[in-house]
N, C-alpha and C positions, 0 to 999 in steps of 0.2 A: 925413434918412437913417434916423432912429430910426424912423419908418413902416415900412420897409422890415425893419431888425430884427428888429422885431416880427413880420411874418406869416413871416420865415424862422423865427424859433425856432417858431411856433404851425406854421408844415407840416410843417419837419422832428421834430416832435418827438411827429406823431400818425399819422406818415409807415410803412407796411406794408413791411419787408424780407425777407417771404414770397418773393416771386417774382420774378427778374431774370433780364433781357432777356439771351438769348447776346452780343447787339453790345456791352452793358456792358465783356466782357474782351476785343473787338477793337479799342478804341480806345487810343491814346497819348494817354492824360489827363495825360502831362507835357508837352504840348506846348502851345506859349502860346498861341494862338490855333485851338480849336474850332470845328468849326461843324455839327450834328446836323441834317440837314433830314428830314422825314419827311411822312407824310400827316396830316390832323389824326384822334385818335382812336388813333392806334397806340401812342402810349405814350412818345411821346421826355419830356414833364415828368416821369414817374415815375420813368424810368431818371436822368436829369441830379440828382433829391433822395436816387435810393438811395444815387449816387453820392459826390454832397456830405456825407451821414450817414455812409458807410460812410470817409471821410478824414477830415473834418474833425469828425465830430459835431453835437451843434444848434448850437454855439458862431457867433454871427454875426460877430467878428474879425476872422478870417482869410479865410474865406469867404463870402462873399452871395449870396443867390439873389433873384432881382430879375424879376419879370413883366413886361414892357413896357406891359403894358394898365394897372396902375399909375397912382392920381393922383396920387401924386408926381411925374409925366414929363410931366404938365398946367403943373408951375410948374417944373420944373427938369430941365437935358438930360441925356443920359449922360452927356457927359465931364464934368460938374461931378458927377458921383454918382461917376465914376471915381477922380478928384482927392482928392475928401474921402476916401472910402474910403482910398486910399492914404494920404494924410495919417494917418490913425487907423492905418496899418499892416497895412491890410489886401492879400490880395496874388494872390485869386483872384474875378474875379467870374462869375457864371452868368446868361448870360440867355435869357428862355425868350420864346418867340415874339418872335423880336426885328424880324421883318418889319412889327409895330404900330407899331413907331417910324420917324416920315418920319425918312429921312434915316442912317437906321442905320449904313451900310454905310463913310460918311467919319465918323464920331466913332468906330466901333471900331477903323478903320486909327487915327485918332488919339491914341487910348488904346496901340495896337499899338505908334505911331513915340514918343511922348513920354514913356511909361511901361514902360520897359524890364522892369522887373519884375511885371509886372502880365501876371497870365493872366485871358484872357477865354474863356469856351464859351459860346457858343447857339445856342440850338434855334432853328429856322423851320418855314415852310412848304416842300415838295416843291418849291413855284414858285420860289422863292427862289432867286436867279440871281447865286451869286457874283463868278462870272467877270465878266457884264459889267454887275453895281451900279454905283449910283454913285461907287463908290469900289473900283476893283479889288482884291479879297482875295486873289485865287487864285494868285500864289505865298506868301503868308504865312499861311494859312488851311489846318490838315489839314480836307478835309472829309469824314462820312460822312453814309451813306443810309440812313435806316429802315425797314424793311417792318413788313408785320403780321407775329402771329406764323405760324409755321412749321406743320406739324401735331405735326411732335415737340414742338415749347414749349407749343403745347396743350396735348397729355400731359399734360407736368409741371404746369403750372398748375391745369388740367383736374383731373386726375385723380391726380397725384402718380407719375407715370409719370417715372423721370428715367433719361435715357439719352442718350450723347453722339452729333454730329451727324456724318454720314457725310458722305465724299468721293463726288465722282460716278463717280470710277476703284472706290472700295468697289462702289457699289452696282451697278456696270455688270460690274463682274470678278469678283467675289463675291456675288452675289443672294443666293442661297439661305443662305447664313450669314448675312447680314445683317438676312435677314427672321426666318429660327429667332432669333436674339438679341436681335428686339424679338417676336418670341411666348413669348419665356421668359418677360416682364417683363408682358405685356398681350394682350388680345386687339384689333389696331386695327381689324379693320373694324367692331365693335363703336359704335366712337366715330367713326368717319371719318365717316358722313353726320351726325352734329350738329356736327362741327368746318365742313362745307364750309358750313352755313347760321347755326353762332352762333359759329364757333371764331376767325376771323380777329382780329376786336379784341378787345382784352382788357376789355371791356366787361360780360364775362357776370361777372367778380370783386364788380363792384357788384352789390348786394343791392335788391330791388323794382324792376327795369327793365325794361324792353322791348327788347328786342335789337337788332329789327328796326327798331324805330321809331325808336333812336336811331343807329342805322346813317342810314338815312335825312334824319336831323339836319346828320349830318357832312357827307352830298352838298350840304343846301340851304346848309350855312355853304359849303364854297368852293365851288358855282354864283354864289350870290347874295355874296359877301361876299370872298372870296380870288381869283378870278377877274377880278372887274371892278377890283381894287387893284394883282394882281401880274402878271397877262395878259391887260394891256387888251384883254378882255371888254366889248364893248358891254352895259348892263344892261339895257336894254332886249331884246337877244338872250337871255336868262338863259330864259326858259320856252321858246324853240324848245331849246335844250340840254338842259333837262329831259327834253324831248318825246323829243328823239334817245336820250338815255341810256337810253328806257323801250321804243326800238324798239332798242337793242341790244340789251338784255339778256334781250327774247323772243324775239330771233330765235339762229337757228343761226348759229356764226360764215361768215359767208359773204364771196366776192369781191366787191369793194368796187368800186361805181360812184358816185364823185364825186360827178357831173352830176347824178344819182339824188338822189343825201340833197340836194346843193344845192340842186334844185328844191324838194322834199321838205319843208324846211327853210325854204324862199325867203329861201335866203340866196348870194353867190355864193360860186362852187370856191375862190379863191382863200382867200373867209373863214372856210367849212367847214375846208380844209386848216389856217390857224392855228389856229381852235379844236380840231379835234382834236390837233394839238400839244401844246395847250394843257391840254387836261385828260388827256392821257397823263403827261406831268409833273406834273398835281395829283395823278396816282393815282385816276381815276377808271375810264380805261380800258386797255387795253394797246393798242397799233398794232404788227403783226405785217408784216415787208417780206420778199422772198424773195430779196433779194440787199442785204447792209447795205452791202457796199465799191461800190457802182455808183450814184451819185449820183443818177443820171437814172430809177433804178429807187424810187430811195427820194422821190420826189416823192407818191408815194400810197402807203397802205399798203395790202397785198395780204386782210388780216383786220384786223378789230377786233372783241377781246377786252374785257369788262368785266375791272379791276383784278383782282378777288379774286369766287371765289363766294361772299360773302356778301354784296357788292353785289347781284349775281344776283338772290339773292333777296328780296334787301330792295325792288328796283326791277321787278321781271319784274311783269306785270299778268296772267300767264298763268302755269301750272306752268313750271319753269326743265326745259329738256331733259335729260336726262342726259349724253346726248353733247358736251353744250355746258360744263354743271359741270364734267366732266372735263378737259376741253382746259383751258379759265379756269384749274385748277386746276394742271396740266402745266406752262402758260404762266407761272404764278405764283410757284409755289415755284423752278422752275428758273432765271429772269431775275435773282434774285435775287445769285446771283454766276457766270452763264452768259451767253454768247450767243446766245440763241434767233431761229431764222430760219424762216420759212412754207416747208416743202419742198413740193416739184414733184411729188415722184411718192410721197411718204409726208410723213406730218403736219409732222414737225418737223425739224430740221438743228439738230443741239445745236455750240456751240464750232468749227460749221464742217465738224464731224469725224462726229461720231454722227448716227444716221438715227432717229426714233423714232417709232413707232406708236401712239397711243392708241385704247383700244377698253374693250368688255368681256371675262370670260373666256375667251369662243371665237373671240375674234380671232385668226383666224391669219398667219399669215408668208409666206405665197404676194406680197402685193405688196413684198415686201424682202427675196424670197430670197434675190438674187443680189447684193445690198448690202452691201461690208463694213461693217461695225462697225454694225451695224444691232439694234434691239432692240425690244421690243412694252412699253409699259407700261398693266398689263392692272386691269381694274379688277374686284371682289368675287373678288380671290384670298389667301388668307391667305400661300402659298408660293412662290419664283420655280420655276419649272422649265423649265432651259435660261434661253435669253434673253426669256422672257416675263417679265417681271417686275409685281411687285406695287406698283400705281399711287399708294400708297397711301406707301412707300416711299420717293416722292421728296419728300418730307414732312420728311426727315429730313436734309436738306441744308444747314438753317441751325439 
């Protein structure tokens, strides 16, 4: 366990508490069993050390932070790292990528039911399937969901812009204040096109990188590596996936023909359908449906969206559309704590409720005249006027 020690005090102790994730203060970190799942790349190890720094200090006692990839976990399992630790009096453990270890999900119920005192938090994968592990977490397990960041956390990170995250009732009932009181503070269309192509992962903080290139890293670790472990992924199918992922994200999001990519792909509907499943939960792409309560409707989805425009660009073999950026990005920042649904006669159905428009400035409102609670979110405008709103805006949600 002195291994282990050791690389806690040498991270936390050269560990950057510059900049922290908005999710950092929507967590109940008193609660005994965590569990963080995100994409890889977004940033849940950083937030889980600021966390452990900012309570307990480097001190490895009370608290440990512990990597599952680890050669200590070559000769010895969690519950016996659990065990001693407690023994020594220790009384919170952190573990980060805990999807590396077979078997995870009964040694932490185990640690959970045997070790009444004993908190555990960790990070996973997005794949990472509480509910039905092989050891069911999900009534003893608070869990949350990571995304990248937001375009408002950009900002701050970015550029030192700090400004609190709006309601979608704010921005939908109040634009135009909302927008004047992040132009007091910055000018964002400024930075809005380098956030939708470097801003998503907090990637650009590291010094001598390639943005792009290591964006790109992230996709081949969970095609080739998180996929074939957590969503039995044939790996031999891993480059027709590639292949797909390089024809969505130059094409315009369009209506989706199954039969089409399966052949496409020469793979059959059925396997097409898990794999995109599948990597909508890894956060590669989004699957957009136009009716989520109709079961029989949600057997296909009606668009697919890349994740995030920075995928976009990291993967497009062609300029990314603009019209395509926008939407990706509509779809991105809003799902985050919305329910986004493909509309019928206008782009979006937000919560059910709202009707929304994506475009450019001179998009007008002739197709959703007559729609209540209807809105346009308009892209290169610095000010809402009326219910056009500034695209840019909904950035500012998390």
């Amino acid at each position: 366990m002195e291994q282990l020690q050791i690389q806690h005090v040498r991270i936390i102790s050269h560990l950057n508490m510059g900049h922290k994730r908005s999710l950092m203060d929507a967590i109940n970190w008193d609660s005994r069993l965590i569990g963080i799942r995100g994409a890889r790349g977004v940033g849940k190890t950083t937030m889980l050390l600021q966390h452990i720094k900012e309570r307990y200090g480097s001190n490895p006692d009370t608290a440990l932070y512990a990597s599952m990839d680890h050669l200590y976990f070559t000769r010895h399992s969690l519950l016996e790292l659990a065990e001693e630790f407690h023994r020594r009096g220790g009384q919170c453990l952190y573990l980060d990528e805990v999807h590396k270890y077979e078997g995870w999900s009964r040694e932490v119920k185990n640690i959970h039911d045997s070790l009444p005192e004993m908190q555990v938090v960790f990070t996973g994968s997005s794949l990472l399937n509480i509910l039905n592990a092989e050891a069911d977490l999900s009534r003893r397990c608070v869990s949350y969901e990571m995304q990248g960041l937001s375009f408002r956390e950009y900002l701050s990170f970015r550029h030192g812009v700090s400004l609190p995250a709006l309601s979608l009732d704010d921005i939908l009932t109040h634009p135009l204040e909302a927008s004047q009181e992040v132009m007091q503070a910055c000018r964002p269309l400024k930075y809005f096109p380098h956030y939708l192509k470097h801003g998503y992962y907090p990637f650009f903080l590291e010094k001598n990188i390639d943005y792009l290139t290591q964006v790109q890293k992230v996709v081949n670790m969970i095609l080739e590596i998180e996929l074939p472990q957590l969503g039995n992924v044939d790996v031999a199918n891993v480059r027709k996936l590639r292949s797909l992922l390089s024809v969505i994200s130059c094409g315009v999001p369009f209506a989706v023909d199954i039969s089409k990519m399966a052949k496409s792909a020469e793979l059959n509907r059925n396997t097409i359908l898990h794999y995109l499943a599948h990597m909508h939960r890894a956060r590669l792409i989004h699957l957009l449906y136009s009716d989520i309560q109709n079961i029989k409707r949600m057997q296909k989805p009606d668009k697919i969206y890349m994740e995030n425009t920075n995928l976009l660009h990291a993967l497009a073999l062609t300029n990314v559309e603009t019209g395509t950026a926008r939407e990706t990005f509509f779809v991105n920042q809003l799902s985050e704590r919305h329910q986004v649904e493909y509309g019928q006669r206008a782009d979006f159905i937000v919560d059910g409720r709202y009707t929304l428009e994506v475009g450019g400035p001179g998009k007008d409102g002739n197709q959703i005249a007559d729609t209540p609670d209807a809105y346009i979110a308009a892209d290169d405008m610095e000010y809402a006027l009326g219910k056009k709103i500034p695209l840019w805006l909904f950035g500012f949600l998390y």
